[in-house]
N, C-alpha and C positions, 0 to 999 in steps of 0.2 A: 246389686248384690241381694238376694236371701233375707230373709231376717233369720230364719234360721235355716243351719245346713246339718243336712245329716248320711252321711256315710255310712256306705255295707261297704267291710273289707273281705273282698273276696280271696280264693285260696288264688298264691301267683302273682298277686297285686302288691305294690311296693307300699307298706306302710309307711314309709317317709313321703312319698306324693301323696300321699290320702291327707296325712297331717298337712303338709305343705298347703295343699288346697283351704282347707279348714282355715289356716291362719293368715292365707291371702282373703279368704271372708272375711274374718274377725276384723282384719287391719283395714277396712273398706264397709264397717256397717253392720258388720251381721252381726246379731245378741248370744248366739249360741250356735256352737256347734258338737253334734253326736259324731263319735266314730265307732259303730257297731262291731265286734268282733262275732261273728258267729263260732268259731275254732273254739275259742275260749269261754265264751258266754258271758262275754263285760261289754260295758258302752266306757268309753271313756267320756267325757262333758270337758268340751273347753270353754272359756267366757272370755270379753275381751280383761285385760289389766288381773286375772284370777290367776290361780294356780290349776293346774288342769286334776281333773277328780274321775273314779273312779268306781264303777259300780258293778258289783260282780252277786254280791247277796241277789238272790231270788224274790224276796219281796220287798227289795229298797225299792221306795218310790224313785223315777226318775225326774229329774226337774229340768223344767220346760222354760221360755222365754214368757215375759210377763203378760206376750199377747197374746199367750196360750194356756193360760193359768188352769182354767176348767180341763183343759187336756188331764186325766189321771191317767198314767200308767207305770206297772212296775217291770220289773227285768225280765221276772218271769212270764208276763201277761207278753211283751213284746218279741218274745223269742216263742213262743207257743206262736204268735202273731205270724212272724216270718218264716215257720213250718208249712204254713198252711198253703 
């Protein structure tokens, strides 16, 4: 498994397999995982044993797995990101 996984939900794509995936990660290793909304313009962040969070502000930083600490980036850096 990943250490960490991250997901684009595309238009058509069934959010509940996108989740499902994500949490067959988690339950097998993985530290983190992103589910990108581009529709909406949020990441959601799940962790193993957390409650899943939510980031939609434009300059909340997004928070990374510990083996990626230096990774900085925020919502709006990462959707500017996936335009390109």
């Amino acid at each position: 498994m990943p250490d960490w996984t991250i997901e684009i939900l595309s238009p058509g794509q069934s959010y509940t397999e996108v989740v499902k995936n994500i949490l067959h990660c988690l339950s097998h290793g993985t530290q983190m995982g992103w589910l990108i909304d581009p529709a909406e313009q949020l990441v959601f962040v799940y962790c193993p044993n957390q409650s899943t969070a939510f980031y939609e502000e434009m300059e909340a930083k997004l928070p990374v797995p510990d083996f990626a600490e230096a990774f900085d980036l925020t919502v709006k850096e990462l959707f500017a990101w996936l335009k390109e």
